[in-house]
N, C-alpha and C positions, 0 to 999 in steps of 0.2 A: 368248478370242474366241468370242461365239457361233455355233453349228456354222449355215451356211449354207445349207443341203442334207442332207436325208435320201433313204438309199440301200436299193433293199432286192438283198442277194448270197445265193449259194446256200452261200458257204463257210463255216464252224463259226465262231464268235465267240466271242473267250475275251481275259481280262487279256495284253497283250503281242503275241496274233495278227496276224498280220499277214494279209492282205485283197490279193489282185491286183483290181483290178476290170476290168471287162469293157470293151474298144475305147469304144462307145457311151457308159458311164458317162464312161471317163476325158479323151473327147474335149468330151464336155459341161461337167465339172470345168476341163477345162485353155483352151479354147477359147469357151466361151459366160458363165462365172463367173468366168474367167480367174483362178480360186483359184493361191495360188503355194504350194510348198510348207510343209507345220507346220499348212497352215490345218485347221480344226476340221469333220468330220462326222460324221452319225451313220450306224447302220447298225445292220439288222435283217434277220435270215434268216426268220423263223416259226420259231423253235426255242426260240432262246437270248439273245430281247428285246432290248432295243434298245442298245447300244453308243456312247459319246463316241470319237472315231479323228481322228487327224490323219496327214494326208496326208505318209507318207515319202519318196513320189519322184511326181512329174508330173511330163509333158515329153512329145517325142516318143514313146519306148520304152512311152508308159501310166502307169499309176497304180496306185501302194499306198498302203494305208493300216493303219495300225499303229493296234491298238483300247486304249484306256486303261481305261477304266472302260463300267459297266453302268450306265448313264441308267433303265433299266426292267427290270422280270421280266416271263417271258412270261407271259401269259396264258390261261387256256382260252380254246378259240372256242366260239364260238356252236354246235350243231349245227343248223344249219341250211340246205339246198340251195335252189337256185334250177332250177327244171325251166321252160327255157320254149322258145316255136318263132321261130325267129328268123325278123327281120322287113327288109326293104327301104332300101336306102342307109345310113348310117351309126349308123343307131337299133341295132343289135347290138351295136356298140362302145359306145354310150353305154349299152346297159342292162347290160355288163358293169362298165363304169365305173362306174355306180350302184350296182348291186349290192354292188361291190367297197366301196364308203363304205358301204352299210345294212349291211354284216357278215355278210353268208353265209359261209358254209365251203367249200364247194363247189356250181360252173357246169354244168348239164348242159343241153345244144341238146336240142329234143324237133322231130323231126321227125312232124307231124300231115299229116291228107288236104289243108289247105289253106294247107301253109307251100309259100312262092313260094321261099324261099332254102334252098339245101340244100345249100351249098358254103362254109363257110367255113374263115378262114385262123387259124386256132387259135394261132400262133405270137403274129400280129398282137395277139388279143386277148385272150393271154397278158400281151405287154406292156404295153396298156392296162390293166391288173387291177394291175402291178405299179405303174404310174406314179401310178392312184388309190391305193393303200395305201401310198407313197412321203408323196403330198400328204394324205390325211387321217390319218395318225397311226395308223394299225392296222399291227399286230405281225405279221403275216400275210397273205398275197397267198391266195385262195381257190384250192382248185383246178379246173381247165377240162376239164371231156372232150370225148370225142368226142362226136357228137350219136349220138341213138336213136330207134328209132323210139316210137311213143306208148304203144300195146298192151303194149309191153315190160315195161311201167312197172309193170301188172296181174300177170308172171308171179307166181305162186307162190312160186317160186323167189327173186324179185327180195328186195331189201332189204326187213324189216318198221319200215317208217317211214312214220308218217302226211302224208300229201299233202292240203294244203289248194287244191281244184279254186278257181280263179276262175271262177264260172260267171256267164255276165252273163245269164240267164232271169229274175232277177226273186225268186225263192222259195227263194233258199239263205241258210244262216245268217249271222249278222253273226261276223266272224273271232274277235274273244274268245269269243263261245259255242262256237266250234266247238273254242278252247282253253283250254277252263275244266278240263279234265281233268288239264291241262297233261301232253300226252306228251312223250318224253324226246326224241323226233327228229321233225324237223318239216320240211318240203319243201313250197315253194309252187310250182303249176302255172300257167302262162300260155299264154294260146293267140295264134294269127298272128292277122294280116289277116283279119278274115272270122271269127271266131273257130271253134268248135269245131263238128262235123259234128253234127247228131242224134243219128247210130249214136256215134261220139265218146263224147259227152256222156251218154246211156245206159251204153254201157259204165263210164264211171266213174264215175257214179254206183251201180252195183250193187255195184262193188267194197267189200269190209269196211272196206280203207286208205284210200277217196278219202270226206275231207267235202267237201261243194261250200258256198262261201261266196260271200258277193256285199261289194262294194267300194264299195258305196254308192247313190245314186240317182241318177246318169247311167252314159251308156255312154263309156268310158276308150279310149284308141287301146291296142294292144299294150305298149306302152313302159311307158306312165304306169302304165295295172293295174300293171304289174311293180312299180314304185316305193311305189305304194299298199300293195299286197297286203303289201310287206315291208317297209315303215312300220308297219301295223297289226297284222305278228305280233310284230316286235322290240317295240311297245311292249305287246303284251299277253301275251306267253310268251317276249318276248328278252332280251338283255342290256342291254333301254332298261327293265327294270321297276327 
């Protein structure tokens, strides 16, 4: 039977393993696909790629599933982060969700002078991250931090990884030039509502690590830049080359 559902768990994945799955997953299984058991899924932690398993017990008590064979090997990710300032009503969720399909490795919130939102529910869109990488076939769910502030991003100290600024001015590079060098780790910045302050934008621009590039010839809401910026680096220094 072909597997009906793909799952992503945090437990090891190996020939014979057996798998509890989580209330959520098993109520979804048992009560929305009204799978019975034997039936066929897959599964995938980011470690130990993707697994064929059928279901040993559903019902009330929850859901195991017992792993038979390796459908895939894992694969490197991308290095690639997504730095951006979250934005108003459900576009945070959706640019996680996006992201999570374009293949970043790791989500970090940047809180700037003119992000409106500075409270979010990290669990929430954890699980939006898992349920796009469920639905598009990636071996791996990104990871999500906490948010930070912007400046931080400048310390010295901080990570040396090239950060590709979206600057919407007008006079910043187009994104393959800015990766024709092809560096080994790469981080796109996006900015809120209103985008980036002057002082902002000067300071990142002076830094070694920030190129600032531009997204083309209009001006993008927050969201879309996002999708663009990492459309244009996947296909010029990602795993779309």
């Amino acid at each position: 039977m072909k597997p009906s559902q793909r799952l992503y768990v945090a437990a090891d994945l190996g020939h014979n393993q057996s798998v509890v799955l989580d209330a959520g997953q098993a109520h979804y299984l048992a009560h929305v696909l009204r799978l019975p058991a034997g039936a066929a899924i897959l599964l995938f932690n980011g470690r130990d790629g993707e697994w064929l398993a059928h279901l040993s017990q559903i019902g009330k008590k929850g859901a195991e599933a017992l792993c038979a064979e390796q459908t895939r090997t894992q694969t490197p990710v991308c290095d690639l982060d997504l730095l951006f300032a979250p934005v108003k009503g459900d576009r945070t969720d959706t640019i996680v969700e996006k992201a999570t399909e374009l293949g970043v490795a790791r989500i970090r919130p940047v809180l700037t002078e003119r992000t409106i939102v500075r409270k979010l529910n990290l669990d929430r869109l954890r699980s939006r991250a898992a349920e796009a990488s469920e639905q598009c076939g990636t071996l791996f769910v990104p990871e999500l931090f906490d948010a930070v502030a912007l400046m931080s991003l400048l310390d010295p100290k901080a990570e040396q990884r090239v950060i590709l600024f979206a600057d919407e001015a007008g006079d910043a590079m187009p994104v393959a030039e800015a990766l024709a060098d092809k560096p080994a780790r790469v981080a796109l910045l996006t900015g809120p509502e209103g985008g980036f302050t002057p002082a902002e934008r000067e300071k990142l621009r002076a830094s070694p690590r920030v190129r600032a590039v531009n997204l083309g010839p209009r001006i993008l809401r927050a969201d879309t830049a996002t999708f663009a910026g990492l459309t244009l680096i996947q296909s010029a220094w990602g795993d779309w080359v």
